[in-house]
PDB file of N, CA, C and O in Angstrom:
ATOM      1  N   UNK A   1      42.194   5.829 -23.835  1.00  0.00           N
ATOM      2  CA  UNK A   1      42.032   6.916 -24.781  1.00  0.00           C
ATOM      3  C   UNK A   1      43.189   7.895 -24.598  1.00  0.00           C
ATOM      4  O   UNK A   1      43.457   8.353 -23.487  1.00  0.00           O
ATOM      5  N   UNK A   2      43.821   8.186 -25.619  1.00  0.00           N
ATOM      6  CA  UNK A   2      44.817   9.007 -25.961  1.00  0.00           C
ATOM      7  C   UNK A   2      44.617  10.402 -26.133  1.00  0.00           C
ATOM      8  O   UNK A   2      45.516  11.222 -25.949  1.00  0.00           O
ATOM      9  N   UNK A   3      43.406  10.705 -26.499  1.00  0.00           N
ATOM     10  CA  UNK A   3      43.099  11.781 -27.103  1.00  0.00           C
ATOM     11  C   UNK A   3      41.596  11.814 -27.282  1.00  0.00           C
ATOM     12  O   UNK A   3      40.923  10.785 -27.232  1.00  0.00           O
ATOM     13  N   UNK A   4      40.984  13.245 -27.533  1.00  0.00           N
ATOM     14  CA  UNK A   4      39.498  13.185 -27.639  1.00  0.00           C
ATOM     15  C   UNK A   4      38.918  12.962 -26.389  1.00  0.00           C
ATOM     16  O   UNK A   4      39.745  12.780 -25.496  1.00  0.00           O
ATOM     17  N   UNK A   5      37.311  12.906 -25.937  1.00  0.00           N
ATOM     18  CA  UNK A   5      36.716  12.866 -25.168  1.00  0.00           C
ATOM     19  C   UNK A   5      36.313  11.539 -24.821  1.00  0.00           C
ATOM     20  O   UNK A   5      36.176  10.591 -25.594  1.00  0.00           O
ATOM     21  N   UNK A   6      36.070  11.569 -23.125  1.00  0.00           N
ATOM     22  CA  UNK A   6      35.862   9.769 -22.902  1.00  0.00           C
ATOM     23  C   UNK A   6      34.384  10.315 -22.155  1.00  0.00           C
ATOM     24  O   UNK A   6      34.214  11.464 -21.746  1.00  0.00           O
ATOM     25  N   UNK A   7      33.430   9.264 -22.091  1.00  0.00           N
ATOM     26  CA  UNK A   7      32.491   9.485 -21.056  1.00  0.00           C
ATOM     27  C   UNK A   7      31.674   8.213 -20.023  1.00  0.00           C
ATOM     28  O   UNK A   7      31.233   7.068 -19.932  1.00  0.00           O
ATOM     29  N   UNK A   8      31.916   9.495 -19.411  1.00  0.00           N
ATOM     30  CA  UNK A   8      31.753   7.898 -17.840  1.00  0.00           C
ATOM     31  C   UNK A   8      30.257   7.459 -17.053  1.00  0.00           C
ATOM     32  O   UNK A   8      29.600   8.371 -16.550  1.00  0.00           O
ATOM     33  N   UNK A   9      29.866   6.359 -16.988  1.00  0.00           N
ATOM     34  CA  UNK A   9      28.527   6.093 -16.948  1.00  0.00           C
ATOM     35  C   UNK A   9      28.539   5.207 -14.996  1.00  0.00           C
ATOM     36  O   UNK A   9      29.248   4.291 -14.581  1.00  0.00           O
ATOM     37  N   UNK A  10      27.805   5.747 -14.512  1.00  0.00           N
ATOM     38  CA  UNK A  10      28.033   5.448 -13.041  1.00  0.00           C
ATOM     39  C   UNK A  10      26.728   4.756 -12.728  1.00  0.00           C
ATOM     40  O   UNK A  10      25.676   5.266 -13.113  1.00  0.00           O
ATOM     41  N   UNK A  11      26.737   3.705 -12.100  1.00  0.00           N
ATOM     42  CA  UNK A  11      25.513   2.732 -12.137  1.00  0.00           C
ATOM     43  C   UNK A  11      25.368   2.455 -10.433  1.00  0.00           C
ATOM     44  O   UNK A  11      26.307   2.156  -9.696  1.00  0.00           O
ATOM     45  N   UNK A  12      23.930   2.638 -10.018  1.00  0.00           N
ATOM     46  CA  UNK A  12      23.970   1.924  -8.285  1.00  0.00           C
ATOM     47  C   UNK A  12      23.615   0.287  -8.345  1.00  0.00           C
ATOM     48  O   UNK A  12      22.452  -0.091  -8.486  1.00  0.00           O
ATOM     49  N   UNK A  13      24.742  -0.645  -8.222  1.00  0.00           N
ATOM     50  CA  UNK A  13      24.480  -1.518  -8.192  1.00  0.00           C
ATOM     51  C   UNK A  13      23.679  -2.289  -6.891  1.00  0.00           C
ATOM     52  O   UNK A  13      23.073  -3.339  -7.103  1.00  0.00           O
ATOM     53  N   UNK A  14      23.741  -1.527  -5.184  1.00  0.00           N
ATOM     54  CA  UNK A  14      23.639  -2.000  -4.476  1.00  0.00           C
ATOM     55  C   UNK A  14      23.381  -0.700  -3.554  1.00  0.00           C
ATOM     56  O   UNK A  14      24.431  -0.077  -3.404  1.00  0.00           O
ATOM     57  N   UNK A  15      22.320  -0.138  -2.921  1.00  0.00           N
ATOM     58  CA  UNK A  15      22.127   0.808  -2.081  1.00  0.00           C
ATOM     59  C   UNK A  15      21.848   0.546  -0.932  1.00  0.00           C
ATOM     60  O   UNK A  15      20.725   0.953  -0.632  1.00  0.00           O
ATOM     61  N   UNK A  16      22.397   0.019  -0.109  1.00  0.00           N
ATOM     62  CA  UNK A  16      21.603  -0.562   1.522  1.00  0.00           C
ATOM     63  C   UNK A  16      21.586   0.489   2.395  1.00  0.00           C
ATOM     64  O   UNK A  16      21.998   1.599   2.059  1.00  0.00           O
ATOM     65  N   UNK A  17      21.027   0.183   3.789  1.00  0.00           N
ATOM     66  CA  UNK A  17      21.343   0.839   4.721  1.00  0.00           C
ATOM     67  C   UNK A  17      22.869   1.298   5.327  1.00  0.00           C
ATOM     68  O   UNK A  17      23.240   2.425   5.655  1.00  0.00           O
ATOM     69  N   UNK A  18      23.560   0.107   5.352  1.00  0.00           N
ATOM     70  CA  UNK A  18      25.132   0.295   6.053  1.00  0.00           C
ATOM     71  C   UNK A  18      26.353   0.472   4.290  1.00  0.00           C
ATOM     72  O   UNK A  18      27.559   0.713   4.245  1.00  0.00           O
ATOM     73  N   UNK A  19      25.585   0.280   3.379  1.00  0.00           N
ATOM     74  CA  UNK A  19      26.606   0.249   2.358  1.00  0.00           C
ATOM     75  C   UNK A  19      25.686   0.116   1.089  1.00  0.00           C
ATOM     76  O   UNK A  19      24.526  -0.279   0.966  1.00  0.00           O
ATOM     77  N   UNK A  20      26.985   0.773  -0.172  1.00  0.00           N
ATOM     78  CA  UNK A  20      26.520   0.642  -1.022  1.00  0.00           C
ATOM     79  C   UNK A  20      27.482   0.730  -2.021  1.00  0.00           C
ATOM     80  O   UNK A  20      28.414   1.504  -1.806  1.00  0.00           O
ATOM     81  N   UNK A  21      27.463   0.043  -3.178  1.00  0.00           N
ATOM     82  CA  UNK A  21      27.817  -0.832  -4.220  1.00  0.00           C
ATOM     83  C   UNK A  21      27.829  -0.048  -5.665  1.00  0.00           C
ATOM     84  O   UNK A  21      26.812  -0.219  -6.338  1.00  0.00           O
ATOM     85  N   UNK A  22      28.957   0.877  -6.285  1.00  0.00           N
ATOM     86  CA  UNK A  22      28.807   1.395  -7.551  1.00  0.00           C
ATOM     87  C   UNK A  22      29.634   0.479  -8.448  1.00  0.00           C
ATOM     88  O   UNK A  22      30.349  -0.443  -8.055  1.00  0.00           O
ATOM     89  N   UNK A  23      29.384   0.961 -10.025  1.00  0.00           N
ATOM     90  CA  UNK A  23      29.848  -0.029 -11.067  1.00  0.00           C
ATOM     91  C   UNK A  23      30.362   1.663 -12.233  1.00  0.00           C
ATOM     92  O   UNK A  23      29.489   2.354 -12.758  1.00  0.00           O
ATOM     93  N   UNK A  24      31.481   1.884 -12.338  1.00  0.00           N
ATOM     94  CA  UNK A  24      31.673   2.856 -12.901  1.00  0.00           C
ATOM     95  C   UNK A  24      32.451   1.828 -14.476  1.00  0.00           C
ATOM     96  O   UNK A  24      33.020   0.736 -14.469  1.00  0.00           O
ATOM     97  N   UNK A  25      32.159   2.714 -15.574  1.00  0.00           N
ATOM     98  CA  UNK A  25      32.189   2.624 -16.512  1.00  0.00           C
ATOM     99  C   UNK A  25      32.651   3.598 -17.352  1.00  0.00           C
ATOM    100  O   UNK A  25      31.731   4.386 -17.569  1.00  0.00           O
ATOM    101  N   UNK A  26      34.058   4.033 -18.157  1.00  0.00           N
ATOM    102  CA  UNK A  26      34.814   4.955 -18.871  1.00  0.00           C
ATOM    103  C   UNK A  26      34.765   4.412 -20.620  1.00  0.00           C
ATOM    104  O   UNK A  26      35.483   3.472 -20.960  1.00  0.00           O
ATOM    105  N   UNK A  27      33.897   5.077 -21.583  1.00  0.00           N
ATOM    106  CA  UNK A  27      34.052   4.627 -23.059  1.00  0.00           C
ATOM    107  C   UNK A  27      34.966   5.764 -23.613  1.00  0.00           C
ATOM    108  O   UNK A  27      35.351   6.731 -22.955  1.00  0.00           O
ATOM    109  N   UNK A  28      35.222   5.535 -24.764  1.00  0.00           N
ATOM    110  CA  UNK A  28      36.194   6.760 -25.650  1.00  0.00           C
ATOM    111  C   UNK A  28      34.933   7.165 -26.348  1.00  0.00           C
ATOM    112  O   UNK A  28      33.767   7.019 -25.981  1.00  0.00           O
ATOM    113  N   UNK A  29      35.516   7.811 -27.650  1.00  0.00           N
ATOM    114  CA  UNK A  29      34.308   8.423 -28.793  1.00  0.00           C
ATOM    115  C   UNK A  29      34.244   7.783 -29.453  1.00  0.00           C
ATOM    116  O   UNK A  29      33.770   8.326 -30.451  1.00  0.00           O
ATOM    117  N   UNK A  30      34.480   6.558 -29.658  1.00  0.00           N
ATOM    118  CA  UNK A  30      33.653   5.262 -30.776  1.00  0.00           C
ATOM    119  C   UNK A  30      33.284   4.201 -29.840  1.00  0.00           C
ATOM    120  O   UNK A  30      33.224   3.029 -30.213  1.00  0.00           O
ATOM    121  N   UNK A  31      32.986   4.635 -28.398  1.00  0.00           N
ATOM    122  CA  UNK A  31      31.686   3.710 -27.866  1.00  0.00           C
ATOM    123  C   UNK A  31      32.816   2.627 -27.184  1.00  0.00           C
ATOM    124  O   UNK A  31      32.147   1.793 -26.574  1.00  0.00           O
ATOM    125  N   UNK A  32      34.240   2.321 -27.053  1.00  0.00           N
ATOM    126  CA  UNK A  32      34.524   1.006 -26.712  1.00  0.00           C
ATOM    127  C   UNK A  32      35.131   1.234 -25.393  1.00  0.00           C
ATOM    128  O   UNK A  32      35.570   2.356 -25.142  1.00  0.00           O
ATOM    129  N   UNK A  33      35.213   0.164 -24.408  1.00  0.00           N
ATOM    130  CA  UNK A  33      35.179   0.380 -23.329  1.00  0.00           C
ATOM    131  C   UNK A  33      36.720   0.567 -22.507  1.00  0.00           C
ATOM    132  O   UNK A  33      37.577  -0.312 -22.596  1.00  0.00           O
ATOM    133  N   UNK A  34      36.884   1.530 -21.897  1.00  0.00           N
ATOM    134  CA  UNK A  34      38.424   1.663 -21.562  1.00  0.00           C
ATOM    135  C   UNK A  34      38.957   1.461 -19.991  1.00  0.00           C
ATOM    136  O   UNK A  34      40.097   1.275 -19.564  1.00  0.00           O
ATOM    137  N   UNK A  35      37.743   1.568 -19.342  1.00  0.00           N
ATOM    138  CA  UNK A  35      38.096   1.520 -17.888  1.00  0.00           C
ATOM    139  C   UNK A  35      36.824   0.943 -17.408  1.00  0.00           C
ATOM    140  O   UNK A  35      35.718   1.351 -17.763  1.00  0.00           O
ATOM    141  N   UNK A  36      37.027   0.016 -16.618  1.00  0.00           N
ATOM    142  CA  UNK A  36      35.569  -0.482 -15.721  1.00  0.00           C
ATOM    143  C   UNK A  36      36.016  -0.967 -13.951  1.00  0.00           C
ATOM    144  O   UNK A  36      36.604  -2.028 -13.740  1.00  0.00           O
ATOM    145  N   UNK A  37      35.622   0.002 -12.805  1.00  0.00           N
ATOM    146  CA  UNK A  37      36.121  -0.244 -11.843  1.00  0.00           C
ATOM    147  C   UNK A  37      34.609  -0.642 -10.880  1.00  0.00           C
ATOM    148  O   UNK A  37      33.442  -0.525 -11.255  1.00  0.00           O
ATOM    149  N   UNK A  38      35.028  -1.038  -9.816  1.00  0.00           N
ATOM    150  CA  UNK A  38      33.552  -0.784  -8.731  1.00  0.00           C
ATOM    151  C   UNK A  38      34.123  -0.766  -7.761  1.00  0.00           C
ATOM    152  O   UNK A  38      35.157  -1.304  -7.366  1.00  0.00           O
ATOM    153  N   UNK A  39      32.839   0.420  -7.012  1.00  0.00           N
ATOM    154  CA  UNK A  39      33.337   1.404  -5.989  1.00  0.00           C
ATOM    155  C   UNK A  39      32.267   0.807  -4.505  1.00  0.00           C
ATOM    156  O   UNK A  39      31.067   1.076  -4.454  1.00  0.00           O
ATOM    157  N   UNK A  40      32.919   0.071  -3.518  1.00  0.00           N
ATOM    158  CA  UNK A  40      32.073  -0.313  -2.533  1.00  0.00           C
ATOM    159  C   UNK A  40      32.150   0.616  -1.088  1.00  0.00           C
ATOM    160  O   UNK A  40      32.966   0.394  -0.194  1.00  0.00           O
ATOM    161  N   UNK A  41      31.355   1.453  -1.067  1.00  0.00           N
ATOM    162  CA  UNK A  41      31.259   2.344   0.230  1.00  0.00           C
ATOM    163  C   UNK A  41      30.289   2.108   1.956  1.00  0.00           C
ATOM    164  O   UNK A  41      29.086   1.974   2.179  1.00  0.00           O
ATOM    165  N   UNK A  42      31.315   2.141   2.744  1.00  0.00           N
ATOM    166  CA  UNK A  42      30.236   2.060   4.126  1.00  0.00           C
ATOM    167  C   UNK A  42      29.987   2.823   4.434  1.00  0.00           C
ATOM    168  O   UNK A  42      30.878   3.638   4.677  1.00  0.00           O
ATOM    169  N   UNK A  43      28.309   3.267   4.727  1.00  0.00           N
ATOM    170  CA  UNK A  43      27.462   4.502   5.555  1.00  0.00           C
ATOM    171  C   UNK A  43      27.915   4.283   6.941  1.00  0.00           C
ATOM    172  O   UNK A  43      28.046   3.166   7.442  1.00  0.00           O
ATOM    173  N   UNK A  44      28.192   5.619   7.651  1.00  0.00           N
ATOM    174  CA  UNK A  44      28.438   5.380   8.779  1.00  0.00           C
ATOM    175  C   UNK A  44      27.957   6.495   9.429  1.00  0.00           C
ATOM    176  O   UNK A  44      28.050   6.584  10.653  1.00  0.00           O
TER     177      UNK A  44
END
C-alpha cells in the first residue's frame, strides 16, 4: 500500500509453555492482502 490506511490482524497460532507461535497479517482499504509474516517467540 502506497497510500491510505492498512490494517493488521494478529492471530495466536501456538501458545505453549516454553514458546509461542504468531501469524501477523497487513490488508490495504479494499481488503487485499499486502504483508503476511510469522512471529515465533521463546518464554524464558
Amino acid at each position: 500500500a502506497r497510500q491510505g490506511r492498512v490494517r493488521g490482524v494478529c492471530k495466536a497460532l501456538h501458545t505453549g509453555a516454553r514458546h509461542q507461535v504468531w501469524q501477523i497479517e497487513i490488508f490495504d482499504e479494499q481488503g487485499r492482502l499486502c504483508c503476511s509474516s510469522r512471529l515465533t517467540t521463546a518464554i524464558v
